[in-house]
C-alpha atoms as a printed R data frame, in Angstrom:
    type eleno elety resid chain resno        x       y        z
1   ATOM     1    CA   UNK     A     1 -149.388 -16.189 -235.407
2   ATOM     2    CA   UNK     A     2 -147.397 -15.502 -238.602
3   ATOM     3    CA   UNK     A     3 -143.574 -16.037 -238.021
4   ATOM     4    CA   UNK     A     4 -141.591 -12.860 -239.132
5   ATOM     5    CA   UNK     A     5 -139.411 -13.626 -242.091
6   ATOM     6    CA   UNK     A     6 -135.572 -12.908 -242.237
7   ATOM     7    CA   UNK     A     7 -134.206 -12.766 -245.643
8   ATOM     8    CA   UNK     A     8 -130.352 -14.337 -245.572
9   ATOM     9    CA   UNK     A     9 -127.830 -13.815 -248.098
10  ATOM    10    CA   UNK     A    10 -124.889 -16.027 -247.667
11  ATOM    11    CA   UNK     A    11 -121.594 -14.922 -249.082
12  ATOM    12    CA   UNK     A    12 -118.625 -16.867 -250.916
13  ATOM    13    CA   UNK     A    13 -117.192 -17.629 -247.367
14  ATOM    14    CA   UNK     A    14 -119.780 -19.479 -246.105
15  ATOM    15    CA   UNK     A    15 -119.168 -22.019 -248.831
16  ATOM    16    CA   UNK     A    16 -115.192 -21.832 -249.620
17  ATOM    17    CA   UNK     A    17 -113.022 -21.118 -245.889
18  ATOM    18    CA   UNK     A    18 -109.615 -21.510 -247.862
19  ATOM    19    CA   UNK     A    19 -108.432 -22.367 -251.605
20  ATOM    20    CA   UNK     A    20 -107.017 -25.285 -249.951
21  ATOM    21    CA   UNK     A    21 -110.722 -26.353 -249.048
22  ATOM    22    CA   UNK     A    22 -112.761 -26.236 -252.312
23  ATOM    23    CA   UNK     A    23 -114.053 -30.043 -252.859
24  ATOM    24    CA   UNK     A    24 -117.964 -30.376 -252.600
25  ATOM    25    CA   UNK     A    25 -116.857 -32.473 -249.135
26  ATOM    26    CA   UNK     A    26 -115.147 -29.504 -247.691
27  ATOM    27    CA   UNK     A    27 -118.181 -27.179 -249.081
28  ATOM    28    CA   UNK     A    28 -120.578 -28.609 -247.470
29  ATOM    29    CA   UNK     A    29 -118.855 -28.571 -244.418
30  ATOM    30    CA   UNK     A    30 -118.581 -24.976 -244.477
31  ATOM    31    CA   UNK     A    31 -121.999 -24.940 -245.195
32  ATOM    32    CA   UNK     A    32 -123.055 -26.669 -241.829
33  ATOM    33    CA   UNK     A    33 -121.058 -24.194 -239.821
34  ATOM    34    CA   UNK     A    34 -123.300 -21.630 -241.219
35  ATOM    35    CA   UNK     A    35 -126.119 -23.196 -241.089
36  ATOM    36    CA   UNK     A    36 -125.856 -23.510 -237.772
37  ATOM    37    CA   UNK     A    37 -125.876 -20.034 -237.108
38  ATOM    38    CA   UNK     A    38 -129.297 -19.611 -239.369
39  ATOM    39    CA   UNK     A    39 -130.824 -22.304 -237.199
40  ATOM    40    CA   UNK     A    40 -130.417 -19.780 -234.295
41  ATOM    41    CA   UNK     A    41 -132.902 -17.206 -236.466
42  ATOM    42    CA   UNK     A    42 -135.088 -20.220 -236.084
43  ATOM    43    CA   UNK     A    43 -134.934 -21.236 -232.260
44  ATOM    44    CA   UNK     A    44 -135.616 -16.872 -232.062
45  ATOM    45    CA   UNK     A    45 -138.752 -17.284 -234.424
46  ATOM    46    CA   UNK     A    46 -138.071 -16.464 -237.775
47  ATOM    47    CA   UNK     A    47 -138.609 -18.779 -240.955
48  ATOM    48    CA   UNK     A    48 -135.763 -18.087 -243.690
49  ATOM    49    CA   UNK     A    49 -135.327 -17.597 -247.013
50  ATOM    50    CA   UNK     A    50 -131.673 -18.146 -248.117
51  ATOM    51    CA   UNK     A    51 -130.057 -16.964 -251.083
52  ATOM    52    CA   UNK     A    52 -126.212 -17.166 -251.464
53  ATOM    53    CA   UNK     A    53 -123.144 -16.508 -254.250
54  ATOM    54    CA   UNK     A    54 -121.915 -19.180 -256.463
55  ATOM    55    CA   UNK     A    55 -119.210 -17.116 -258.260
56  ATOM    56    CA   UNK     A    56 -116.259 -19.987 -257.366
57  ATOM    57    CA   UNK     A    57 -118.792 -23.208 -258.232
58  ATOM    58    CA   UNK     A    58 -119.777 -21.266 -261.676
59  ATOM    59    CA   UNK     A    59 -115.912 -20.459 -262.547
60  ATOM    60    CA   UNK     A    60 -115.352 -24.455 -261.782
61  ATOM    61    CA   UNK     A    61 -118.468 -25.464 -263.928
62  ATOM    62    CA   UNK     A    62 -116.478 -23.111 -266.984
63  ATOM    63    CA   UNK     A    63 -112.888 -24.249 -266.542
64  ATOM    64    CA   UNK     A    64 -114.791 -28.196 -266.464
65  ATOM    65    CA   UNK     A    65 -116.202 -27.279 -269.731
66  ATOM    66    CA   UNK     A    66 -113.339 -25.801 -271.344
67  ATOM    67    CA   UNK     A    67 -111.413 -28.882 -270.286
68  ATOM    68    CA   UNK     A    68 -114.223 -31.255 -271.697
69  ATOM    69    CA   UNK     A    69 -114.239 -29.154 -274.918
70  ATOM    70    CA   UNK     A    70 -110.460 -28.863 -275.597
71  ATOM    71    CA   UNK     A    71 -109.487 -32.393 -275.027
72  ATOM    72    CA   UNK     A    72 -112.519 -34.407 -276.389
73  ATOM    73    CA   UNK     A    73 -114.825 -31.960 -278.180
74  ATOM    74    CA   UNK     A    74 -117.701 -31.084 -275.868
75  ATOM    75    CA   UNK     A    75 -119.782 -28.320 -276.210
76  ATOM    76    CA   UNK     A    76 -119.516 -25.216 -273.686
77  ATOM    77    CA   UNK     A    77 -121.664 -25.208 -271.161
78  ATOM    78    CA   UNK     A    78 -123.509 -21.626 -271.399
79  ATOM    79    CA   UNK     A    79 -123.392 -19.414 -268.409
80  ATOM    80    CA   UNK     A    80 -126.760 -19.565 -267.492
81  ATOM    81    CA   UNK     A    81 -126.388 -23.045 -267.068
82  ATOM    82    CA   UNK     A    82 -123.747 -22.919 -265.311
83  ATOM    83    CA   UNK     A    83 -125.585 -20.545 -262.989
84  ATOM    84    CA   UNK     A    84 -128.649 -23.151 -262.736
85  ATOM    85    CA   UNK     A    85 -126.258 -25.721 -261.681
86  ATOM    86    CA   UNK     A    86 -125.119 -24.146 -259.018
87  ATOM    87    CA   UNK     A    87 -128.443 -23.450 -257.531
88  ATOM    88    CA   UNK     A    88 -129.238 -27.059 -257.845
89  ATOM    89    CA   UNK     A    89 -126.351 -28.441 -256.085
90  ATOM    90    CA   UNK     A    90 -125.530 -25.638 -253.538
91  ATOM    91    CA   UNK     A    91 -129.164 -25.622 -252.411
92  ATOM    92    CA   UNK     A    92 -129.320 -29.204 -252.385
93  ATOM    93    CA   UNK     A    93 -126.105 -28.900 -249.401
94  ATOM    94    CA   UNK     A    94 -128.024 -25.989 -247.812
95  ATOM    95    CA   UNK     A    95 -131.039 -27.790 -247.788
96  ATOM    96    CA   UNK     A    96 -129.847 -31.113 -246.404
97  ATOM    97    CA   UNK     A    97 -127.741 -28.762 -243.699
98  ATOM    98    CA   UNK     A    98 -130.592 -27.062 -242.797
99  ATOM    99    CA   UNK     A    99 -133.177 -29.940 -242.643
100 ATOM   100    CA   UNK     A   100 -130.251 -31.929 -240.379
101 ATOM   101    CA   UNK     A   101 -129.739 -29.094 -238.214
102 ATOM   102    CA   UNK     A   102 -133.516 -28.579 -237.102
103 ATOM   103    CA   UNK     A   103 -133.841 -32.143 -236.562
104 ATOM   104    CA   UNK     A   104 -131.136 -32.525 -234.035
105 ATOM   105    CA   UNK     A   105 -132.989 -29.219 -231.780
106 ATOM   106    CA   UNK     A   106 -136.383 -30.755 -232.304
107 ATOM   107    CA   UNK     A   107 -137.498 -27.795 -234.766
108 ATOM   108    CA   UNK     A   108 -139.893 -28.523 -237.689
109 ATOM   109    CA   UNK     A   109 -137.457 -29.406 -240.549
110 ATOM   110    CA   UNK     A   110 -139.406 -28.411 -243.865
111 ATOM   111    CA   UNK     A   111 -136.255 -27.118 -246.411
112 ATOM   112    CA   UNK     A   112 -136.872 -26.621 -250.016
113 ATOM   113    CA   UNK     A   113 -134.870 -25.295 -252.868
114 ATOM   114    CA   UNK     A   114 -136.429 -23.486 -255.927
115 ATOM   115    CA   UNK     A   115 -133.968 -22.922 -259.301
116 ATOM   116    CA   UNK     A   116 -135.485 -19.457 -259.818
117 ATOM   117    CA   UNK     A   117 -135.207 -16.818 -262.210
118 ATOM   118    CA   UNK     A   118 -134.515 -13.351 -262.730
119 ATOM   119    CA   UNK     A   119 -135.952 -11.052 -265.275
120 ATOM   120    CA   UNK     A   120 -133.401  -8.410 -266.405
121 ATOM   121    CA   UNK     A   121 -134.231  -5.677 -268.765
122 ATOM   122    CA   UNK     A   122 -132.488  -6.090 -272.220
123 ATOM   123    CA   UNK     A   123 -131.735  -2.777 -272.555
124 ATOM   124    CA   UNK     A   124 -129.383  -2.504 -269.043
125 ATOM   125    CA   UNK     A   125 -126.164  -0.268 -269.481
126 ATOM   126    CA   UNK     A   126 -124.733  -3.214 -268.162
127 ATOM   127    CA   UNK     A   127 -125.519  -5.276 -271.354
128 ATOM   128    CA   UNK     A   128 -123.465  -2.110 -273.541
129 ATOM   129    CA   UNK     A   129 -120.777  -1.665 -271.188
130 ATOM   130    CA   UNK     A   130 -120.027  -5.558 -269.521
131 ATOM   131    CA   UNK     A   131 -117.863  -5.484 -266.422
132 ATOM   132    CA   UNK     A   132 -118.555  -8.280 -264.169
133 ATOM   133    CA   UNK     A   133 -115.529 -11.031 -264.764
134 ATOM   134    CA   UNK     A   134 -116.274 -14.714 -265.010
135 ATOM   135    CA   UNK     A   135 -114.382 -17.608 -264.986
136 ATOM   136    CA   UNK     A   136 -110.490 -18.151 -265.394
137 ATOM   137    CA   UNK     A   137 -107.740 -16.003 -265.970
138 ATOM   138    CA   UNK     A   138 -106.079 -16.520 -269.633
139 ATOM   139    CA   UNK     A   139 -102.408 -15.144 -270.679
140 ATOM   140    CA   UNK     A   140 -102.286 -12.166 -273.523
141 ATOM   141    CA   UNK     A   141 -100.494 -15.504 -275.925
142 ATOM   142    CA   UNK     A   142 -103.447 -17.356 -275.276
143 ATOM   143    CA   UNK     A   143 -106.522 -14.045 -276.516
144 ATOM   144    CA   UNK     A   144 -105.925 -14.763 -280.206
145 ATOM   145    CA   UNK     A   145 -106.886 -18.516 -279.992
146 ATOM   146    CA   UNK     A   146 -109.872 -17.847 -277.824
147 ATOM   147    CA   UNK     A   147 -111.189 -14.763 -280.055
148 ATOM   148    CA   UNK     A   148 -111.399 -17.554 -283.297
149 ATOM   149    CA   UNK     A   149 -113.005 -20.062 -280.415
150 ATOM   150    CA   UNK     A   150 -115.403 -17.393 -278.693
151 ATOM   151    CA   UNK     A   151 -116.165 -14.584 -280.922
152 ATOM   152    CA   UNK     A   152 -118.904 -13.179 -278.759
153 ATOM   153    CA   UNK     A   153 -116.617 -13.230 -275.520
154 ATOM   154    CA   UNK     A   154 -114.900 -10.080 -274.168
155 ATOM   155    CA   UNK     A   155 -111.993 -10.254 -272.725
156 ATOM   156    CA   UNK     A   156 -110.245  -7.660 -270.148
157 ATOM   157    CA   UNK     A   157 -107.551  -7.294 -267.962
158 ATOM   158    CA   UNK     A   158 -108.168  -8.150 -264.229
159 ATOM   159    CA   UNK     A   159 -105.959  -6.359 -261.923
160 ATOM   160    CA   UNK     A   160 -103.032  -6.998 -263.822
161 ATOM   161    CA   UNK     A   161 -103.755 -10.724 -263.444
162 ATOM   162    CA   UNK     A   162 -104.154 -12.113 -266.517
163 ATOM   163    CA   UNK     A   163 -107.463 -11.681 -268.756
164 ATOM   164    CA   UNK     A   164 -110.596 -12.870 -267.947
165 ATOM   165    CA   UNK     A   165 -113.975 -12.811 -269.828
166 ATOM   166    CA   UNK     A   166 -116.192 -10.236 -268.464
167 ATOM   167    CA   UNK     A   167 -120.180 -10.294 -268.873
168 ATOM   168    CA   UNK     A   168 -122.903  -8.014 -267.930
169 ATOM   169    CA   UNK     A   169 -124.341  -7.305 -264.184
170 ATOM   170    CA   UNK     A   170 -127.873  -6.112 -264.860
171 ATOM   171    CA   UNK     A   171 -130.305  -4.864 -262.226
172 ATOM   172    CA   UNK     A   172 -132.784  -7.526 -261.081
173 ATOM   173    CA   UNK     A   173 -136.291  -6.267 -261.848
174 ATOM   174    CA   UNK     A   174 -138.658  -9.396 -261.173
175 ATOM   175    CA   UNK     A   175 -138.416 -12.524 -259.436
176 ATOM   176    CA   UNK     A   176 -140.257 -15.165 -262.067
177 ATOM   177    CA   UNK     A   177 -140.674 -17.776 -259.382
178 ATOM   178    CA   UNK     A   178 -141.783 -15.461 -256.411
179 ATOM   179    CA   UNK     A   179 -145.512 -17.219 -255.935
180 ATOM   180    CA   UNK     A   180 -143.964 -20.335 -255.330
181 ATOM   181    CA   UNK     A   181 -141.836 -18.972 -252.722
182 ATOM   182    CA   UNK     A   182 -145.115 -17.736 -251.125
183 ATOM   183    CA   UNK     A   183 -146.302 -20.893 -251.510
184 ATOM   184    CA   UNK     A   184 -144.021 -22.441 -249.595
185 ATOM   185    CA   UNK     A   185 -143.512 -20.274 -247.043
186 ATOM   186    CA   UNK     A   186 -147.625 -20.350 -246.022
187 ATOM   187    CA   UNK     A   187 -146.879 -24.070 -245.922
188 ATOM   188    CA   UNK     A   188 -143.884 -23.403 -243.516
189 ATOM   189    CA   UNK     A   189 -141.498 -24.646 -245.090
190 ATOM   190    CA   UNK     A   190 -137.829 -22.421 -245.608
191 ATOM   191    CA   UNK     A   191 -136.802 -22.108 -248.419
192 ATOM   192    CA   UNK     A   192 -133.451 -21.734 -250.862
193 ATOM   193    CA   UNK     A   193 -133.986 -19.147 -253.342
194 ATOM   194    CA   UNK     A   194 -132.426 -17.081 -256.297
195 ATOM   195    CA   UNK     A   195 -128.796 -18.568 -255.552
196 ATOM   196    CA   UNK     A   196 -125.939 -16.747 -257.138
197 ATOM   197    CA   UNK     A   197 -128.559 -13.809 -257.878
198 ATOM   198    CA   UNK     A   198 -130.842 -15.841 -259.842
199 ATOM   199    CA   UNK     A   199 -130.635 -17.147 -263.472
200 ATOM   200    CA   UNK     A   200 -130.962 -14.067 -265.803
201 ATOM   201    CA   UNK     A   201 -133.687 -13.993 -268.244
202 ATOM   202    CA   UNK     A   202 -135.401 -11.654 -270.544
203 ATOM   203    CA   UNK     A   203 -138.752 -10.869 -271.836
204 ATOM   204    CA   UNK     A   204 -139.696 -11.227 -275.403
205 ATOM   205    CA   UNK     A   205 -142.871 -12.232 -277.414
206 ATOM   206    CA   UNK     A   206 -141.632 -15.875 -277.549
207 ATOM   207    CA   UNK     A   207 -141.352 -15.222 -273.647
208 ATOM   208    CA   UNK     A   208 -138.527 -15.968 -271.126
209 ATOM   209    CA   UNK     A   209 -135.088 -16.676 -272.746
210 ATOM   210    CA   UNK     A   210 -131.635 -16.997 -270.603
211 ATOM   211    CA   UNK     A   211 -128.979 -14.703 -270.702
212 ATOM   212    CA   UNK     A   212 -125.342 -14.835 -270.049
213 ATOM   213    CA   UNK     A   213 -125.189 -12.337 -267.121
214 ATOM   214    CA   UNK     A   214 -124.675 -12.578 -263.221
215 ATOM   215    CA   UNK     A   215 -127.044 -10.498 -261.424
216 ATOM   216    CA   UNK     A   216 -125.455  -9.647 -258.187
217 ATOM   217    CA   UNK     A   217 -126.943 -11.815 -255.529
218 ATOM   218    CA   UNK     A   218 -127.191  -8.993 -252.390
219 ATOM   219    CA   UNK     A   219 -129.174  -6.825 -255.119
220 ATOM   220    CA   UNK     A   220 -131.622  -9.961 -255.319
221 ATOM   221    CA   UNK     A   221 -131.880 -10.806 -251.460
222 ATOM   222    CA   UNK     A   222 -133.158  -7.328 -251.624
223 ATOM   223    CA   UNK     A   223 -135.763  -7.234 -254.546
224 ATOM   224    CA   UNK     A   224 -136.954 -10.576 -252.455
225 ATOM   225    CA   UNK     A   225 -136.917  -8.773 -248.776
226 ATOM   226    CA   UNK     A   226 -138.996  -6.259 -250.368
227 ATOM   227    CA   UNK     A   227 -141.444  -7.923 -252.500
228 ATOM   228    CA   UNK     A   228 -142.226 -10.439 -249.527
229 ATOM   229    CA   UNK     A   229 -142.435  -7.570 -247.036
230 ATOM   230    CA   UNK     A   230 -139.482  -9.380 -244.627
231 ATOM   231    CA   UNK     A   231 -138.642  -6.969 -242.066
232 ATOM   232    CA   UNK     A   232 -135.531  -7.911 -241.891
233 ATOM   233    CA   UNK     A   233 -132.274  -8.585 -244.132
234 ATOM   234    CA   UNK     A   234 -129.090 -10.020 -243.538
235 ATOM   235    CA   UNK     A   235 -126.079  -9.932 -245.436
236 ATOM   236    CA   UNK     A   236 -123.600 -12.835 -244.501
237 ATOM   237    CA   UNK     A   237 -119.992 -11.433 -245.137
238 ATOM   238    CA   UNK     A   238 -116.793 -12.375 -244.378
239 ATOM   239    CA   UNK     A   239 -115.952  -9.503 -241.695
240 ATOM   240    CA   UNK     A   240 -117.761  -8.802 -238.594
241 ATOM   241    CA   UNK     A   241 -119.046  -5.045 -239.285
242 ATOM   242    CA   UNK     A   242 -118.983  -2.696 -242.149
243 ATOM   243    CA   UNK     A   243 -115.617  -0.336 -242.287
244 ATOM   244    CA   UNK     A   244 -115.039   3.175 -243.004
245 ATOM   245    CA   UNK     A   245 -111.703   3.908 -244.121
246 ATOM   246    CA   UNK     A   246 -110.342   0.365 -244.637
247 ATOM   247    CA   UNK     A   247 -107.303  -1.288 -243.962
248 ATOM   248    CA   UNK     A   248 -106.107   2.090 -243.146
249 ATOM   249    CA   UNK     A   249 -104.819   3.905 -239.674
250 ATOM   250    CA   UNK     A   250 -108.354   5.299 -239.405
251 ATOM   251    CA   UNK     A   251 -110.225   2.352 -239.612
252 ATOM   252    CA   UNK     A   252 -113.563   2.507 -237.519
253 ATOM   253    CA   UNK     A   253 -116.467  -0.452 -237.076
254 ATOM   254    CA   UNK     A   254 -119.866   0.757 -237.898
255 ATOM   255    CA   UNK     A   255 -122.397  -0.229 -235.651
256 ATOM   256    CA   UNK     A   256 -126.270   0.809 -236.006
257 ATOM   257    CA   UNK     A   257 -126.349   3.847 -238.320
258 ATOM   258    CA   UNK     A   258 -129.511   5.434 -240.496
259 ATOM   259    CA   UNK     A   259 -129.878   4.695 -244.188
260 ATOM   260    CA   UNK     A   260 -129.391   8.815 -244.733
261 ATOM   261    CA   UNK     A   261 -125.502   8.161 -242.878
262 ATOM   262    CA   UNK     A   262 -124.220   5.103 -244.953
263 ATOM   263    CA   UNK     A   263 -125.571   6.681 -248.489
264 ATOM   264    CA   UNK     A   264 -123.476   9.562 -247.543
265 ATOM   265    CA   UNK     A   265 -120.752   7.137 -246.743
266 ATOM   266    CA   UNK     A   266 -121.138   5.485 -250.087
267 ATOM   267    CA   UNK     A   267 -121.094   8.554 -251.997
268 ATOM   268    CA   UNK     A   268 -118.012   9.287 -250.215
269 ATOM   269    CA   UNK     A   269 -116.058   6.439 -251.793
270 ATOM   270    CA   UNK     A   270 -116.074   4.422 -248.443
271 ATOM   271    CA   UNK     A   271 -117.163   0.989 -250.053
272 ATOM   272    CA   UNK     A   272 -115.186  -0.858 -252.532
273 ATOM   273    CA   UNK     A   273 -117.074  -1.008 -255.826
274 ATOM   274    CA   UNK     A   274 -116.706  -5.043 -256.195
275 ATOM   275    CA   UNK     A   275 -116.546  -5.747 -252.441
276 ATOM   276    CA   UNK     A   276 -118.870  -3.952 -249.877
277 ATOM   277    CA   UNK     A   277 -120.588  -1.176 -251.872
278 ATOM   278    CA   UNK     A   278 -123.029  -3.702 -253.451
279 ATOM   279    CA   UNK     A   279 -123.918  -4.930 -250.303
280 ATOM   280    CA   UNK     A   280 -124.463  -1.037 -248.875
281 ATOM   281    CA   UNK     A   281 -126.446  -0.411 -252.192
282 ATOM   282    CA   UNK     A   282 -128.573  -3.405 -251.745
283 ATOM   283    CA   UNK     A   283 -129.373  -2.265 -247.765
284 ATOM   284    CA   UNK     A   284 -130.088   0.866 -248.462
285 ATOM   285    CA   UNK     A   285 -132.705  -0.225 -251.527
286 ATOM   286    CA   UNK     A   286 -134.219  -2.792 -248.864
287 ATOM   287    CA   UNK     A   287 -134.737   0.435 -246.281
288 ATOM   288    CA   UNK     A   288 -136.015   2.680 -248.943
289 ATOM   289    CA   UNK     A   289 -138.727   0.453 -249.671
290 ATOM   290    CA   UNK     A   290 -140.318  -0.404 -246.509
291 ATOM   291    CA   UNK     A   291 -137.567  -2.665 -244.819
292 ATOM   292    CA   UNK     A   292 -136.976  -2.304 -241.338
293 ATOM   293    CA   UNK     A   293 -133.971  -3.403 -240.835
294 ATOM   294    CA   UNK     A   294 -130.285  -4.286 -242.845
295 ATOM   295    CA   UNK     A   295 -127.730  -7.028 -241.016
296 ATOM   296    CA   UNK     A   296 -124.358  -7.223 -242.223
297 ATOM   297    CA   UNK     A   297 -121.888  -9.464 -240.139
298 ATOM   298    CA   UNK     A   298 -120.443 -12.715 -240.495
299 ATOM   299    CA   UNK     A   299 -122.406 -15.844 -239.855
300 ATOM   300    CA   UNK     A   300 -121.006 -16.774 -236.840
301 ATOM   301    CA   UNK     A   301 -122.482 -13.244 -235.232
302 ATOM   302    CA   UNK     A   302 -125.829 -13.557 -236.852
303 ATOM   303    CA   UNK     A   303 -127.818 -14.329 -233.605
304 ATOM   304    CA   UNK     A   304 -126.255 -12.131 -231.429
305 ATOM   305    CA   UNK     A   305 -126.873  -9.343 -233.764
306 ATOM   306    CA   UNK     A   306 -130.526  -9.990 -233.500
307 ATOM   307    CA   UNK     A   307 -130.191 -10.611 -229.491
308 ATOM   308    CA   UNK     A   308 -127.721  -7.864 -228.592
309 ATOM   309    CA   UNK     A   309 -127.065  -5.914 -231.775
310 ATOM   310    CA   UNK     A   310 -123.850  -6.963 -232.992
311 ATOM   311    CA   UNK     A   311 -122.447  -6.144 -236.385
312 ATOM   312    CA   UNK     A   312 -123.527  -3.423 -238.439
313 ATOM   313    CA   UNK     A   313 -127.309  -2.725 -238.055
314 ATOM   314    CA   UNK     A   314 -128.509  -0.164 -240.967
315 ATOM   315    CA   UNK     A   315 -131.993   1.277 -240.014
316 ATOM   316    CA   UNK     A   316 -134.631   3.819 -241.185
């Protein structure tokens, strides 16, 4: 019998607990405390496909490079790189978590991690209008020098924090490496997929050339539910349930509610644009296109959502 497949998008917090705790060491710790909440999906059934951010590793990777180019003349490392990198080496820590993990219950431990990519169309309003910031912050003194250095960047004020260079978020439209995912998954293995939303790429005659973009990674996990008919999603976040009126008097946990409720929600300004609203748009896409079912808790209430239905549980 066919194991049903649970589609897991792990957030920033799985991999960084504290800016005191960034080293790949204290990573992939982090990373084994989640993991051993997926392994729970598991013992319940399921065979995974992780995806998970990388927005930390990738601003790391940048500053490195900037470093490397300022004091001994290096060459930047492009952001699509960067963003291959990442998959590399944070799979490779989910992977080896994962594999460890169902050893020690006795479960079949067949991980594997793909560096996939994402076609985006060229012609996105996010290519005309970029938004999403990357990277470090820089002081106003500092724009001039990096204008000569980086004509092409743009550069914007982040919440009055300094300036940071800000690149496009486009929708994903097609997984490139989607048949060997299949692949894999026949073969029973679990596997790590489209980390940090995927590598961005578009299509021309001379075919598939990288972008710098980031493609937001719940908006992927979602494209992938669908397109491998999972019935189920789960969005690994830092809170418990989703909020409506947050960090306010009137705060109240959401529990199961219908994909009709939390659009309305959304279009009522519930969600925060860069925070949870991304994660609500990506559910509700999932729903509208056959899924059955939207998790969004923290990993450490992942299998008791699926026993008892904790967290917030958006259905049909």
């Amino acid at each position: 019998m066919k194991k049903p497949l649970a589609v897991i998008a792990i957030g920033g917090n799985s991999l960084i607990k504290h800016r005191t705790k960034q080293t790949v060491e204290d990573q992939y710790i982090a990373i084994c405390e989640t993991i051993k909440h997926l392994v729970d999906l598991v013992e319940l059934g399921y065979q995974l496909v992780i995806t998970h951010g990388n927005g930390p590793q990738v601003g790391f990777i940048m500053l490195r490079s900037e470093i490397a180019r300022e004091q001994v003349g290096l060459h930047i490392v492009p952001l699509s790189s960067c963003v291959a990198d990442t998959q590399g080496a944070i799979g490779l820590q989910i992977q080896q978590a994962l594999t460890d993990e169902l050893e020690k219950r006795g479960l079949q431990a067949k991980a594997v991690t793909i560096v996939t990519q994402v076609e985006v169309s060229p012609t996105d309003p996010g290519f005309i209008v970029p938004e999403k910031p990357i990277g470090e912050f820089y002081a106003e003194e500092q724009l001039a020098k990096l204008k000569r250095q980086h004509p092409e960047w743009i550069l914007k004020q982040d919440a009055n924090r300094g300036y940071r260079r800000v690149v496009a978020s486009p929708a994903p439209l097609k997984i490139i490496e989607e048949e060997a995912v299949l692949a894999l998954l026949e073969n029973d293995y679990h596997v790590v997929t489209a980390g940090g939303g995927g590598i961005p790429v578009v299509r021309s005659d001379i075919g598939l050339t990288s972008v710098d973009a980031v493609i937001d990674k719940d908006k992927t996990a979602s494209l992938l539910a669908t397109d491998l008919q999972a019935p189920l999603l789960i969005i690994s976040t830092a809170v418990e349930q989703v909020m409506l009126n947050f960090a306010t008097d009137k705060e109240e946990a959401l529990g199961q509610v219908t994909v009709a409720n939390i659009k309305r929600f959304l279009d009522d300004g519930h969600f925060a644009p860069g925070s949870m609203a991304p994660k609500i748009e990506a559910a509700i896409d999932f729903i509208n296109n056959g899924g059955q079912r939207v998790i969004i808790t923290n990993p450490e209430n992942i299998g008791e959502a699926i026993r008892n239905g904790k967290g917030t549980q958006i259905v049909p």
